[in-house]
C-alpha positions in Angstrom: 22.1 -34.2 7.5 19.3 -31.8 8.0 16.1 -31.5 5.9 16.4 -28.6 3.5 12.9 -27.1 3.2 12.9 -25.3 -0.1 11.3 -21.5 -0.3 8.0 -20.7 -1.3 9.1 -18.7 -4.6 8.6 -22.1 -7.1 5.2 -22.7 -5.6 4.0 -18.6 -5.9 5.2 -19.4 -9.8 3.5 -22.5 -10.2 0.4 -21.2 -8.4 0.0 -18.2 -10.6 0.7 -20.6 -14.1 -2.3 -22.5 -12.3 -4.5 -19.5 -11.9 -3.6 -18.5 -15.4 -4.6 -21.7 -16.9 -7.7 -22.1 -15.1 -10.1 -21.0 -17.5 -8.8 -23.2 -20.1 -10.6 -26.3 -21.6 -10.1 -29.8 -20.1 -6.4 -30.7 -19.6 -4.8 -27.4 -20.3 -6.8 -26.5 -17.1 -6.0 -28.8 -15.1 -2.6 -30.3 -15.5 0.3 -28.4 -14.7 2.8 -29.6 -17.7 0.1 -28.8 -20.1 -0.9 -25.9 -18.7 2.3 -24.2 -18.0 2.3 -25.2 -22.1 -0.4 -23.3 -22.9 -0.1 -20.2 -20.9 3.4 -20.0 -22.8 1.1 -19.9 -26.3 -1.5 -18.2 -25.5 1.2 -14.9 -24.5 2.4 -15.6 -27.4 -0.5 -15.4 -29.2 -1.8 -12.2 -27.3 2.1 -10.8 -28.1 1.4 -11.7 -31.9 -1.9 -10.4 -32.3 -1.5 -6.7 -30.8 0.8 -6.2 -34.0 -2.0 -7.9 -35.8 -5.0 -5.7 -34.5 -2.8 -2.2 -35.4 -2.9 -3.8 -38.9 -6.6 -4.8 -39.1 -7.9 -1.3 -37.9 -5.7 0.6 -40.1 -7.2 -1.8 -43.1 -10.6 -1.1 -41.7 -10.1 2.6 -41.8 -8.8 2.8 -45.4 -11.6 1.2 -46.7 -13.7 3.6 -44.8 -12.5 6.1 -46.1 -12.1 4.9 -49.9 -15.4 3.7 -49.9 -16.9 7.6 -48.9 -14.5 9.1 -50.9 -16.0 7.1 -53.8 -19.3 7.5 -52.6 -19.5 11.3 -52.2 -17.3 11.2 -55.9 -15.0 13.7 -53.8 -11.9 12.5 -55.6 -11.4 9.4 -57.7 -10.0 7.0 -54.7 -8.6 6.9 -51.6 -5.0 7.2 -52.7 -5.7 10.4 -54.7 -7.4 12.1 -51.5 -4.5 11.2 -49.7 -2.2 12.2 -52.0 -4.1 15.8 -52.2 -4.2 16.0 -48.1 -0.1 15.4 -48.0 0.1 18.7 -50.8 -1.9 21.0 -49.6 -0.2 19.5 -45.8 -3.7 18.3 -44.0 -1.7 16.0 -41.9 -5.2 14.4 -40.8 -4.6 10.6 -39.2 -6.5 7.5 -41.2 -9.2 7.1 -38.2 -9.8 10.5 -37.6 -10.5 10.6 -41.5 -12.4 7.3 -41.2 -14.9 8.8 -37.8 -15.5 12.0 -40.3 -16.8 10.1 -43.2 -18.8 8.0 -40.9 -20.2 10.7 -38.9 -20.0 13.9 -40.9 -19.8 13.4 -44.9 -20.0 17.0 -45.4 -17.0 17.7 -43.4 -15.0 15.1 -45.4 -16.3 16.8 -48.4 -14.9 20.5 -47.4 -11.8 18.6 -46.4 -11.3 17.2 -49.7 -12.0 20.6 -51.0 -9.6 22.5 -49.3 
């Protein structure tokens, strides 16, 4: 029987999970079981945490916010402001409402007024 020469398509895979892994510490770097290991967790961490960081900046923003709010004494809290906004319907977004008190308190405060 003739020698079967596989394709070059496991090799482009293997290659890339190589090039992937490359800037990994020690084994993971360097091995290809181990590697191949990592690259599977570290998507999976990178999958994870883009949920994770919508989370965290909304949390950031909401303190921002509270925090002027209680500052300027334009309303009681954050909720309450937010709560006023949805009646009198100034649909404004939390990080919009977060740059404002950052940048332009006075804004926030004629916001809060209206």
């Amino acid at each position: 029987m003739t020698r079967v020469k596989r394709g070059y398509i496991a090799r482009r895979r293997r290659i890339k999970t190589r090039f992937f892994a490359s800037t990994f510490r020690g084994a993971h770097g360097r091995l290809t079981r181990t590697g191949t290991e990592q690259k599977i967790k570290a998507q999976a961490s990178a999958h994870r945490d883009r949920g994770r960081k919508k989370r965290d900046f909304r949390s950031l923003w909401i303190t921002r916010i509270n925090a002027a709010t209680r500052e300027n004494e334009l309303c009681s809290s954050y909720s309450r402001l937010i709560h006023d906004m949805y009646e009198k319907q100034l649909l404004l977004n939390r990080k919009i409402l977060a740059q404002i008190a950052i940048l332009n308190k006075n804004c926030l405060s004629t916001i809060s007024n209206k």
